[in-house]
C-alpha positions in Angstrom: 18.2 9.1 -5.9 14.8 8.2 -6.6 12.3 7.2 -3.5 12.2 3.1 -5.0 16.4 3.6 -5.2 16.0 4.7 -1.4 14.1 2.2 -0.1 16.0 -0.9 -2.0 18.9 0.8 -0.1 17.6 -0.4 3.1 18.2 -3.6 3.9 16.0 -5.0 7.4 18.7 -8.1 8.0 21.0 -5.4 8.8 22.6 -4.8 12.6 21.6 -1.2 11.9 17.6 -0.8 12.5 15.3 0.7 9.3 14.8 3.6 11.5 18.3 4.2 11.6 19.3 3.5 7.4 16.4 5.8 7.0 17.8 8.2 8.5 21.4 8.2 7.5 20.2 8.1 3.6 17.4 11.2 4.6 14.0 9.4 4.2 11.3 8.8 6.7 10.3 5.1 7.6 7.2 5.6 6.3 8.8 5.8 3.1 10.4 2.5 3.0 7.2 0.8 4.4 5.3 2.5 1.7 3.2 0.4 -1.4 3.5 1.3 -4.4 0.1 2.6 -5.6 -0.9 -0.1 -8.1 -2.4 0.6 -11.3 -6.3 0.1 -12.0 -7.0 -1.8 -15.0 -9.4 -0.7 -17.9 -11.8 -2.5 -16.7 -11.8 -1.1 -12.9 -11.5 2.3 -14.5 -14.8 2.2 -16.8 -16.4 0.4 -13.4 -15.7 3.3 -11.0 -16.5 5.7 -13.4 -19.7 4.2 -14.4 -20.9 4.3 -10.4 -19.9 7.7 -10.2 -21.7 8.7 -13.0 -25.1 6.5 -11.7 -24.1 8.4 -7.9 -24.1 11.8 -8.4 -26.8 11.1 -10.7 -29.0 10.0 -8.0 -27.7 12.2 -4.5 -30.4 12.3 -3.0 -30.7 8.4 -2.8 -29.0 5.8 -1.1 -26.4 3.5 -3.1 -28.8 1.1 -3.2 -29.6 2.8 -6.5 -26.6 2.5 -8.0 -26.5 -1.0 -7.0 -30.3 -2.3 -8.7 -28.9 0.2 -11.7 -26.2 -2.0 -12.1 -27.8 -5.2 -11.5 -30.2 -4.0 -14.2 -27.8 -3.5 -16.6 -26.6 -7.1 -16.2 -23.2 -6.1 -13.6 -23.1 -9.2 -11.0 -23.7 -7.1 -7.9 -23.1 -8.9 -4.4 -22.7 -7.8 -0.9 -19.5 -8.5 0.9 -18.9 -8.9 4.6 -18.0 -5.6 5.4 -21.2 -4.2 4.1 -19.5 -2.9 0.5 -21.0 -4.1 -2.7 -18.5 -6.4 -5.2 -20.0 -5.4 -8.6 -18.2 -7.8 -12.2 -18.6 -6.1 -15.4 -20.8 -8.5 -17.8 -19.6 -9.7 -21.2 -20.9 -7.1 -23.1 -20.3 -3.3 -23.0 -23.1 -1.0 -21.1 -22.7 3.0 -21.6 -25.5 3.8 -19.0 -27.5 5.8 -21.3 -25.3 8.7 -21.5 
């Protein structure tokens, strides 16, 4: 039985806690809590790979690099609260020179 079969085996409006199911069908509860890992799309893919290419390009700098290399290229580059940059593709393809 498959880990996904496992956890749809457990069933929390039971008497019988998750800790207990988890353990009479052999899984930890970690397990059952577990997400699935979701799928990055094309897009996110080309994105991540695009900053790692302008970051270990640049080591020795800060990611403020990657970020004005971005925003030159015409990526919509913001901060967010936490103090992580939220960089949008733009309409048109970039291939970063490489």
């Amino acid at each position: 039985m498959s880990s996904q079969q496992n956890r749809q085996a457990i069933d929390p409006a039971l008497e019988l806690t998750v800790s207990d199911q988890c353990w009479l069908i052999g899984i930890s509860r970690s397990t059952f809590y577990r997400q699935g890992v979701a799928e990055e799309s094309p897009e996110n893919l080309a994105m991540m790979e695009l900053i790692d290419r302008l970051y270990l390009a640049h080591l020795e700098k800060c990611s403020r690099i990657v970020v004005g290399a971005l925003a030159r290229m015409d990526y919509e580059v913001d901060p967010t609260a936490d103090g992580n940059w939220l960089a949008r593709a733009p309409e048109h393809d970039h291939d970063c020179g490489h």
